[in-house]
KOLMARDREN-65452 format. One record per residue (C-alpha): residue number from 0; x, y, z. Coordinates in steps of 0.1 Angstrom, whole numbers. Each point is the difference from the previous one (the first is absolute). Layout:
// residues N
<tinu: NUM x: X y: Y z: Z>;
...
This chain:
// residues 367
<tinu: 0 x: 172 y: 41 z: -164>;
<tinu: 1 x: -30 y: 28 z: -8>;
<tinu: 2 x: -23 y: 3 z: 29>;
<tinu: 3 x: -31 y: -22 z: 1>;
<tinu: 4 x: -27 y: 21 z: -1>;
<tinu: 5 x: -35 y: -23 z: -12>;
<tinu: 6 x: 9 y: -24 z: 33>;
<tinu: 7 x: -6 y: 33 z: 22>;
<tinu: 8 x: -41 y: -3 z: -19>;
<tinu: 9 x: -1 y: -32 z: 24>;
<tinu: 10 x: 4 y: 15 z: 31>;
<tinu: 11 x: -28 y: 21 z: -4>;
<tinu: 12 x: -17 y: -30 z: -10>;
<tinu: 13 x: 10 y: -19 z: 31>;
<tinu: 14 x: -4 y: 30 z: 20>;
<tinu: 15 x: -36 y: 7 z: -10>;
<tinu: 16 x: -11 y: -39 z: 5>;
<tinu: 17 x: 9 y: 4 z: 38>;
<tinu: 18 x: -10 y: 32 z: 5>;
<tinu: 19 x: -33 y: -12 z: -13>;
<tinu: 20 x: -2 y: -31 z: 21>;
<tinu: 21 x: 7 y: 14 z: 33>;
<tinu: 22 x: -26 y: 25 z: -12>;
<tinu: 23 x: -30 y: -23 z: -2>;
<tinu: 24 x: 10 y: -25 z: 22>;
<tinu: 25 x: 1 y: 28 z: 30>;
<tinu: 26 x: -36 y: 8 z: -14>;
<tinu: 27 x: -7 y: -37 z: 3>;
<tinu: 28 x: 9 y: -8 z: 35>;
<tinu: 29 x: -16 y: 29 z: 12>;
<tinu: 30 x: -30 y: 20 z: 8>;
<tinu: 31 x: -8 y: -3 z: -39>;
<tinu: 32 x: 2 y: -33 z: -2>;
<tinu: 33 x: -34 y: -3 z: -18>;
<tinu: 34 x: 2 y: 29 z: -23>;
<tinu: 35 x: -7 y: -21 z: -37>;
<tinu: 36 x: 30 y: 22 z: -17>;
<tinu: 37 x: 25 y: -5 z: 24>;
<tinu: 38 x: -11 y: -33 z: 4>;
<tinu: 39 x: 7 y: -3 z: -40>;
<tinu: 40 x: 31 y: 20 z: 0>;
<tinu: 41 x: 14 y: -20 z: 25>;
<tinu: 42 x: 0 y: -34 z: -21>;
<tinu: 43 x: 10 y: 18 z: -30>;
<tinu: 44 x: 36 y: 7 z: 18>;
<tinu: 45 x: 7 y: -29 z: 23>;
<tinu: 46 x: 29 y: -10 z: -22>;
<tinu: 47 x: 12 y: 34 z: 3>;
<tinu: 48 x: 26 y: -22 z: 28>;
<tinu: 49 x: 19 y: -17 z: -27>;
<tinu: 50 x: 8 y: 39 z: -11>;
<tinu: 51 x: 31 y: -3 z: 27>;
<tinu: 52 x: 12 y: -31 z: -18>;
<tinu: 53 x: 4 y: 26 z: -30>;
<tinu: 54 x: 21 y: 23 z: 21>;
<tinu: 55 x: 22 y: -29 z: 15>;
<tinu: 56 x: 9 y: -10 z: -37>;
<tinu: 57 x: 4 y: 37 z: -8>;
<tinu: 58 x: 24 y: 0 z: 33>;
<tinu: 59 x: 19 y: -27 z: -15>;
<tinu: 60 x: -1 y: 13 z: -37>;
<tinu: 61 x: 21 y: 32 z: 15>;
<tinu: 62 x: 17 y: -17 z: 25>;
<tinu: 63 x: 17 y: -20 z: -27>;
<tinu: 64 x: 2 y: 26 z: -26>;
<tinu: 65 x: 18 y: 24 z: 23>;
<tinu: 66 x: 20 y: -21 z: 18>;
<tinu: 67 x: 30 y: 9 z: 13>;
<tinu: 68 x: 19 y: -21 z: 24>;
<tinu: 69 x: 29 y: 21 z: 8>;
<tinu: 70 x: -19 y: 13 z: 27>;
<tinu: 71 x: 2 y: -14 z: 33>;
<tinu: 72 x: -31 y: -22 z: 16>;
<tinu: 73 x: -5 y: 30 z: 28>;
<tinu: 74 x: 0 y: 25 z: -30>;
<tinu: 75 x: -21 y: -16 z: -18>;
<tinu: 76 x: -27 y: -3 z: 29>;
<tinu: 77 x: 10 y: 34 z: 7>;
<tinu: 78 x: -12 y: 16 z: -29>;
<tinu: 79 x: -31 y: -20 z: -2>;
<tinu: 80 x: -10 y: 10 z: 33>;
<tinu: 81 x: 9 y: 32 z: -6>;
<tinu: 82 x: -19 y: 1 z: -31>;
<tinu: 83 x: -36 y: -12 z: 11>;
<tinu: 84 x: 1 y: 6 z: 41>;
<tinu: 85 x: -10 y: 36 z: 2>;
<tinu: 86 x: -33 y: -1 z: -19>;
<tinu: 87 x: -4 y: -33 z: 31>;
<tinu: 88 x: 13 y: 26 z: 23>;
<tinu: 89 x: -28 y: 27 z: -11>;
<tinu: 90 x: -25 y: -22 z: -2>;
<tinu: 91 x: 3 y: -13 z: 32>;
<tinu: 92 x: 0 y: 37 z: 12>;
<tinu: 93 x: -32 y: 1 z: -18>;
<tinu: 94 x: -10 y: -28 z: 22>;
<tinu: 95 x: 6 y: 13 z: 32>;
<tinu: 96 x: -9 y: 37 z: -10>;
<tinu: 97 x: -38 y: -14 z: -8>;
<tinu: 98 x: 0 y: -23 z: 33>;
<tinu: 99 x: -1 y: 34 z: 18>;
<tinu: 100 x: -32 y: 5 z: -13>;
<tinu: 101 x: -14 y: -31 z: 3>;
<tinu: 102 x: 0 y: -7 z: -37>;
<tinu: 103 x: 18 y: -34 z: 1>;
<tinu: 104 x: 18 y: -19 z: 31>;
<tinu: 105 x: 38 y: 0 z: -1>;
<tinu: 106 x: 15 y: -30 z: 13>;
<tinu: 107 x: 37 y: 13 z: 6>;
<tinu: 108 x: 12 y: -38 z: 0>;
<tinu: 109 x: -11 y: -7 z: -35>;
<tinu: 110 x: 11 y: 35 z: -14>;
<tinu: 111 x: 34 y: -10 z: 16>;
<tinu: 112 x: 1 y: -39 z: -16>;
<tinu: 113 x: -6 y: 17 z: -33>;
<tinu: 114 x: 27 y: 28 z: 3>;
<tinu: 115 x: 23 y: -30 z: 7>;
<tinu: 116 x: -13 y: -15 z: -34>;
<tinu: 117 x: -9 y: -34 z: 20>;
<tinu: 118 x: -40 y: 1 z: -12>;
<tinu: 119 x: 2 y: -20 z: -35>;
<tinu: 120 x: 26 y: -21 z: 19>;
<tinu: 121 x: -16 y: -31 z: 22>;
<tinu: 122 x: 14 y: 17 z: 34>;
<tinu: 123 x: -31 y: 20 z: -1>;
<tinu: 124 x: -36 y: -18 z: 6>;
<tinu: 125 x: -21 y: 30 z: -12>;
<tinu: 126 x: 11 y: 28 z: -24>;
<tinu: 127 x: -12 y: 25 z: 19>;
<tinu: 128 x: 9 y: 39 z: -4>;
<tinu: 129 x: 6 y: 7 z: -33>;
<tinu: 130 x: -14 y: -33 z: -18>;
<tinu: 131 x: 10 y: 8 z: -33>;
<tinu: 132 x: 34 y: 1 z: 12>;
<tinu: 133 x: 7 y: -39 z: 0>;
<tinu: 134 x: 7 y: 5 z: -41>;
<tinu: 135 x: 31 y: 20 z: 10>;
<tinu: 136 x: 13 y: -20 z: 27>;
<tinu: 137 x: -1 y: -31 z: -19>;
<tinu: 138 x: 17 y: 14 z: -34>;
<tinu: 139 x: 25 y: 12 z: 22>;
<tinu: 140 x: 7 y: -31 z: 18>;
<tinu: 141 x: -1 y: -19 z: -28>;
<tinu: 142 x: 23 y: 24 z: -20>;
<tinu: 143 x: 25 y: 3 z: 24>;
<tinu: 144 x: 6 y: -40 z: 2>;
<tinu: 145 x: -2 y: -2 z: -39>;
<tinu: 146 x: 24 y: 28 z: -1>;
<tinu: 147 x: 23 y: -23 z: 28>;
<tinu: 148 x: -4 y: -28 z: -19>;
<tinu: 149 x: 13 y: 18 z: -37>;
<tinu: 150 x: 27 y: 21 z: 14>;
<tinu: 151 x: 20 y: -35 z: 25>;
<tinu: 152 x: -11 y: -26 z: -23>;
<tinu: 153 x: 8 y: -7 z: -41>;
<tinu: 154 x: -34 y: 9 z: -19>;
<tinu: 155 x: -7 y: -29 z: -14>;
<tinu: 156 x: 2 y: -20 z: 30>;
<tinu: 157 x: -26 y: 30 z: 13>;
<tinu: 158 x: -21 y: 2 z: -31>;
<tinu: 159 x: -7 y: -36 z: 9>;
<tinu: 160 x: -8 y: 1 z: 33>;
<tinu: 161 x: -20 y: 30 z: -7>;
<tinu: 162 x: -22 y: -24 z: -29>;
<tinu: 163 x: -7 y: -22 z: 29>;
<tinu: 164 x: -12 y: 27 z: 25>;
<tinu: 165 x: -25 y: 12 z: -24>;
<tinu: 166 x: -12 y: -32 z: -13>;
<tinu: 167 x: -4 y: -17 z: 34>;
<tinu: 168 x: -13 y: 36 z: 13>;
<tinu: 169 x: -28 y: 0 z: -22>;
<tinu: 170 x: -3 y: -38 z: 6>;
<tinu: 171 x: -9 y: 6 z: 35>;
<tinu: 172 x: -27 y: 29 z: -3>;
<tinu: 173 x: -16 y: -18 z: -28>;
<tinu: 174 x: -8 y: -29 z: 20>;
<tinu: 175 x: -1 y: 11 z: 36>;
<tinu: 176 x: -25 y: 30 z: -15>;
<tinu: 177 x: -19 y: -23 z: -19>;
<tinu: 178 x: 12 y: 16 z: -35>;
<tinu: 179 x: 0 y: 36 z: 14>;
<tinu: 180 x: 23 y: 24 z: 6>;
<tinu: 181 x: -6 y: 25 z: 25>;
<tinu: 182 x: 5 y: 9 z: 36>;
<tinu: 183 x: 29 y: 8 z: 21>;
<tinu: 184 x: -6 y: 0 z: 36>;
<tinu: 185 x: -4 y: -39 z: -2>;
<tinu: 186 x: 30 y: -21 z: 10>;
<tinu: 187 x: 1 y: -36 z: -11>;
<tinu: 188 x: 10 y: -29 z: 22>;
<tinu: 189 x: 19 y: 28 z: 22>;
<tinu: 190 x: 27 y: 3 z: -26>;
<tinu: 191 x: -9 y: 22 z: -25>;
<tinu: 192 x: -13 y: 29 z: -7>;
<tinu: 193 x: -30 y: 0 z: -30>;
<tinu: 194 x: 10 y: 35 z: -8>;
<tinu: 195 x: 38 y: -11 z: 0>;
<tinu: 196 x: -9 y: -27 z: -26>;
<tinu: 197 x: -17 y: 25 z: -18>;
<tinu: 198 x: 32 y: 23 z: -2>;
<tinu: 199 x: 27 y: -31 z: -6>;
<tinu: 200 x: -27 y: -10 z: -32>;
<tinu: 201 x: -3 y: 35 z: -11>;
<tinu: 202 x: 30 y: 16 z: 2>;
<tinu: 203 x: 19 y: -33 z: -15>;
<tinu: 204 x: -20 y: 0 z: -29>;
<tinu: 205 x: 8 y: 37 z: -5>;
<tinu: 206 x: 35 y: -5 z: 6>;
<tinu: 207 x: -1 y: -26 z: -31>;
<tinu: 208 x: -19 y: 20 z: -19>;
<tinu: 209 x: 28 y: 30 z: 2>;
<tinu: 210 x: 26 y: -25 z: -6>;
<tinu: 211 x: -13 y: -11 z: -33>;
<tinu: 212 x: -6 y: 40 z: -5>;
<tinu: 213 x: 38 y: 9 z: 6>;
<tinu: 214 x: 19 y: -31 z: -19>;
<tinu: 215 x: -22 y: 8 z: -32>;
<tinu: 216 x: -3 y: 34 z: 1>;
<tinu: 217 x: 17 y: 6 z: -27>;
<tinu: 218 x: -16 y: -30 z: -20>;
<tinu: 219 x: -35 y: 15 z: 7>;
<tinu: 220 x: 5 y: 35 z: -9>;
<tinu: 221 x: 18 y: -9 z: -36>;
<tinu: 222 x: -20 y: -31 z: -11>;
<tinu: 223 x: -19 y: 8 z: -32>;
<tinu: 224 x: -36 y: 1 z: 5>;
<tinu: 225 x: -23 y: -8 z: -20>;
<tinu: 226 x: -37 y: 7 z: -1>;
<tinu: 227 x: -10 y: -32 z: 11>;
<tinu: 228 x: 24 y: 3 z: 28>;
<tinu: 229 x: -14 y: 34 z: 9>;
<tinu: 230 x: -41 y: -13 z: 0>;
<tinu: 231 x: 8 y: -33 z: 21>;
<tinu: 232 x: 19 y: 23 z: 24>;
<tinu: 233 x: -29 y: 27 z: 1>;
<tinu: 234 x: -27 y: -34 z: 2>;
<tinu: 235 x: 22 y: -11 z: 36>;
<tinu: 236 x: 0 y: 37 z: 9>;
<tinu: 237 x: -36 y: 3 z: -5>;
<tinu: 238 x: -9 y: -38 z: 17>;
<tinu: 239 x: 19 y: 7 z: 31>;
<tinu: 240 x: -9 y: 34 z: 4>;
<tinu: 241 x: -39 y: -13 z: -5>;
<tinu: 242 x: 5 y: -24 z: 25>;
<tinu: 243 x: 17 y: 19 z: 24>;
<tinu: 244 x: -25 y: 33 z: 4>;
<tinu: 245 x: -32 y: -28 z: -3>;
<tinu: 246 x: 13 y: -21 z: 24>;
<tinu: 247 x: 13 y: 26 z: 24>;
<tinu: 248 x: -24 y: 27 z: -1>;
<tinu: 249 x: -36 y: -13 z: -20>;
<tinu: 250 x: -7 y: -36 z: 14>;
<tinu: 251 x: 7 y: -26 z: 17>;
<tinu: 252 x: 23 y: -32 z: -15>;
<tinu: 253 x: -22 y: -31 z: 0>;
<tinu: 254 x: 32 y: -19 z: -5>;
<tinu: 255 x: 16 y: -18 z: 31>;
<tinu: 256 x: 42 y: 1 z: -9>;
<tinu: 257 x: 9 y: 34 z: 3>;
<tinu: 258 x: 36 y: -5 z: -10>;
<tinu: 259 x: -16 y: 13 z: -32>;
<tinu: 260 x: 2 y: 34 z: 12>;
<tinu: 261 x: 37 y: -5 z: 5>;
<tinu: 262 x: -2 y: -13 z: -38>;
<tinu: 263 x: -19 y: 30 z: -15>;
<tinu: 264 x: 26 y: 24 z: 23>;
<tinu: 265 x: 31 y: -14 z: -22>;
<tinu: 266 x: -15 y: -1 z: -32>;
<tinu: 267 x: -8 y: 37 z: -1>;
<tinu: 268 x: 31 y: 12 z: 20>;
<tinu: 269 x: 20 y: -18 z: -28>;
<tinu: 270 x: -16 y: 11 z: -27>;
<tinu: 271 x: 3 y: 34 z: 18>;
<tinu: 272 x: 33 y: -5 z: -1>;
<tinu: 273 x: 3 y: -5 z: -36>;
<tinu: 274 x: -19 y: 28 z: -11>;
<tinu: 275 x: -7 y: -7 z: -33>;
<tinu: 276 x: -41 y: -7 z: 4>;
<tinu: 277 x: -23 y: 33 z: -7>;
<tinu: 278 x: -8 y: -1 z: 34>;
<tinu: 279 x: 32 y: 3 z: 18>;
<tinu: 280 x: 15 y: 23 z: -22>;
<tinu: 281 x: -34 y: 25 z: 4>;
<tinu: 282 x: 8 y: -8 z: 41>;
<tinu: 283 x: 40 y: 9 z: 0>;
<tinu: 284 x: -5 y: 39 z: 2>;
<tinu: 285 x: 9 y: 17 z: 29>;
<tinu: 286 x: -38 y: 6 z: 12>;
<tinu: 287 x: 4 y: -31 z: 14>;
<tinu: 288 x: 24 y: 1 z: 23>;
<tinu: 289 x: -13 y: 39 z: 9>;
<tinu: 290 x: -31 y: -19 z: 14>;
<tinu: 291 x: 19 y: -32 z: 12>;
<tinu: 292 x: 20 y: 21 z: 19>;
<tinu: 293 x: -24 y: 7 z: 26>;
<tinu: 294 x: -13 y: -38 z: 6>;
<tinu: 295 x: 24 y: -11 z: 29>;
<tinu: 296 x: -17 y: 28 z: 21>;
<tinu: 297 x: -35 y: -7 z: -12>;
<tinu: 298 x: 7 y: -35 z: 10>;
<tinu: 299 x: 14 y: 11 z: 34>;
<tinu: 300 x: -26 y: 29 z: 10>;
<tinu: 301 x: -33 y: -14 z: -20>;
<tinu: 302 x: -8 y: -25 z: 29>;
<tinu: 303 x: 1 y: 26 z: 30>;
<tinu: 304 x: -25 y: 22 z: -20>;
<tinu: 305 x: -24 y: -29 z: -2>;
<tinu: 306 x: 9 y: -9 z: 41>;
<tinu: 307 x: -13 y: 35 z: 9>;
<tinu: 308 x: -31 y: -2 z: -25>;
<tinu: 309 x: -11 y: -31 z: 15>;
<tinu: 310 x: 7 y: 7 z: 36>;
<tinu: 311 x: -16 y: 32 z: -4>;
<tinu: 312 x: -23 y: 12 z: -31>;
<tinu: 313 x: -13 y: -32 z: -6>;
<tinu: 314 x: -4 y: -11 z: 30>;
<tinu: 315 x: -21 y: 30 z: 18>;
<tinu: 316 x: -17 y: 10 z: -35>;
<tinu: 317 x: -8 y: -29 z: -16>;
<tinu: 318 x: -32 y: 12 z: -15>;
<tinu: 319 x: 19 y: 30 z: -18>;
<tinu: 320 x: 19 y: -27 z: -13>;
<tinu: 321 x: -24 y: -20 z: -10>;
<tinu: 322 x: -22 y: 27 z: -21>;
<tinu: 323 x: 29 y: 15 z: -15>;
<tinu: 324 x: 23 y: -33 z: -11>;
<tinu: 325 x: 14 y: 19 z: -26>;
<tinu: 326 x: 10 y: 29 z: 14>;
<tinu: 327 x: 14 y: -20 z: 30>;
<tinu: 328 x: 25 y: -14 z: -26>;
<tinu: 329 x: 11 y: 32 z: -15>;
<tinu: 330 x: 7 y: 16 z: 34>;
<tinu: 331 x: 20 y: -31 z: 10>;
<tinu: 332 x: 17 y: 2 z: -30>;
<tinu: 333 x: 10 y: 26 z: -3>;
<tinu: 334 x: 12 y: 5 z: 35>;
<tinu: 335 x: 23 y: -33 z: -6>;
<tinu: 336 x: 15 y: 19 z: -32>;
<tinu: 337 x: 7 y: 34 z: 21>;
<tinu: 338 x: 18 y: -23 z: 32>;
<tinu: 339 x: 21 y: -13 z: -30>;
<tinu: 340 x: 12 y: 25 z: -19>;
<tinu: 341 x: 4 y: 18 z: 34>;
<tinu: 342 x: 19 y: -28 z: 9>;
<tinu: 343 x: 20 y: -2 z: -26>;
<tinu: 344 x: 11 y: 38 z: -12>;
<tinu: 345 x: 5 y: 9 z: 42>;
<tinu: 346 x: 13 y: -37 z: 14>;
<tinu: 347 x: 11 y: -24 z: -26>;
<tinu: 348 x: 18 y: 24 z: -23>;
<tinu: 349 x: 17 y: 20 z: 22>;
<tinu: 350 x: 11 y: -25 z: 18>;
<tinu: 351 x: 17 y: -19 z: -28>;
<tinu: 352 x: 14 y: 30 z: -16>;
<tinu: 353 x: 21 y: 7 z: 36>;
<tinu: 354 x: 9 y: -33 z: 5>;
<tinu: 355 x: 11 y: -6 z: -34>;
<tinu: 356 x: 20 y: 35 z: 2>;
<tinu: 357 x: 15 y: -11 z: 32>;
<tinu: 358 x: 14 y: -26 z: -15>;
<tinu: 359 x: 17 y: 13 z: -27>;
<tinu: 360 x: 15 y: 23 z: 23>;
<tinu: 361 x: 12 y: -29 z: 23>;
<tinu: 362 x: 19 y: -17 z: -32>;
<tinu: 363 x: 14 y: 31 z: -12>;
<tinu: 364 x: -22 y: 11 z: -26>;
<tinu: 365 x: -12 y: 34 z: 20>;
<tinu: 366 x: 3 y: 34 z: -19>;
């Protein structure tokens, strides 16, 4: 199957939402608190939250489309972990490096819970360390008991039980949130996890959504379009894009079921998926996944950029702050898109490339 490249557009999508809420919402709680554009800016992006659910889907999507279960379970947690530790491991460097200087505090106990991938998990009761982290350690709890579950058991007996994780999942945070979904440090009648729900629900509906994908792939790419076909695809595109950026990034949802997000995720992924819509096809060029490329260590590094700047610059030189908003963005920015494509060109990519050599050379494949 060709390699999809107009899904790689939402991860910048997804990326950008969080980056943007941590942003503002760091500005919020802090010495700028009653600045009137950060103020503003900071209840245009308090959905950006619900931009995780897009990555759990996502995580499910490829989980599904690239399954292979000839791998053992301790392989397939292997390469995970081997895949998405060492930008944790640098970050956490980051961490202590800064403590040194007083910059931020480093609690060794959280940084250590984290590196074990427990924070997103309801063994932790604060995700300290590196916050952002919980995303990773629930998709790859949850993956690795989906992955158990499809490799010992016959699929459809697992597609099943799978249909009733994600509907009761969602259930649960809809009504124990009050029609929200968020969170993930929040553990509900000391059983589960919020974040946990979050990646069951997420990742399952991704998981279905690449199912469908890879039984009619064959269907969807030689059905005969017509133009009708083409405009109602490019209307979904358009609606759920709309939706998405608006409610993510420009304002805030007035309405009170969220599971509409999780609605508006599916629609475009599928039609995505399709790629017959003006919009898709203008999005499934390889500039896409050239940018998304760099969003896993944007997500991972963004947050300890806005840690320092808070502890620090806008703390001790609020008025600076305050008289130059603007430029106080930039500079932040900026600084978060240096740390990541640092990140990823010295840490992340390196990283994979040995691994991924080092394994070829451990099944034979070595020149």
């Amino acid at each position: 199957m060709d390699k999809i490249k107009n899904i790689e557009f939402l991860r910048v999508i997804g990326c950008a939402a969080v980056i943007l809420l941590h942003l503002f919402t760091k500005m919020h709680i802090g010495a700028l608190d009653d600045i009137e554009i950060y103020n503003k800016l900071y209840g245009m992006t308090r959905n950006g939250n619900k931009a995780v659910d897009l990555f759990f889907i996502l995580s499910g999507l490829f989980f599904c489309y690239k399954l292979n279960l000839k791998a053992s379970m301790f392989d397939f947690i292997k390469n995970k972990v081997l895949r998405l530790w060492p930008v944790l491991i640098f970050v956490i460097s980051l961490y202590f490096a800064a403590s040194l200087f007083g910059a931020v505090k480093f609690d060794i106990y959280h940084h250590l819970l984290c590196f074990l991938g427990l924070n997103g998990t309801n063994l932790v009761l604060i995700n300290g360390g590196s916050v952002v982290f919980w995303y990773v350690s629930a998709m790859l709890w949850v993956l690795a008991f989906y992955y158990y579950l499809l490799k010992n058991y016959e699929e459809k007996n697992v597609n099943l039980t799978i249909a009733l994780i994600v509907f009761f999942s969602y259930g649960v945070l809809i009504h124990a949130l009050k029609g929200n979904i968020y969170g993930h440090d929040k553990t509900l009648n000391y059983i589960i996890n919020i974040g946990m729900l979050r990646a069951l629900g997420g990742i399952g509906v991704g998981y279905f959504i690449g199912l469908w994908y890879k039984n009619n792939f064959e269907a969807i790419k030689n059905f005969n379009y017509k133009i009708w076909h083409i405009l109602t695809l490019t209307f979904i595109e358009f609606i759920s894009l709309f939706f998405i950026i608006n409610n993510l990034m420009l304002h805030k949802l007035k309405f009170n079921n969220q599971i509409i997000f999780i609605i508006a995720f599916a629609a475009v992924i599928i039609a995505f998926l399709i790629n017959k819509g003006f919009i898709s096809r203008f999005l499934n060029k390889n500039w896409c996944v050239n940018v998304a490329k760099y969003t896993y260590s944007f997500y991972m590094t963004h947050i300890f950029i806005f840690n320092v700047f808070k502890n620090s610059v806008w703390k001790n030189h609020a008025e600076i702050i305050i008289t130059h908003p603007y430029l106080n963005l930039f500079i932040t920015l900026a600084l978060v898109f240096i740390l990541g494509i640092f990140t990823y060109h010295f840490v992340e990519a390196p990283c994979a490339r040995y691994f991924k050599n080092k394994n070829v050379k451990n099944l034979g494949g070595g020149g």
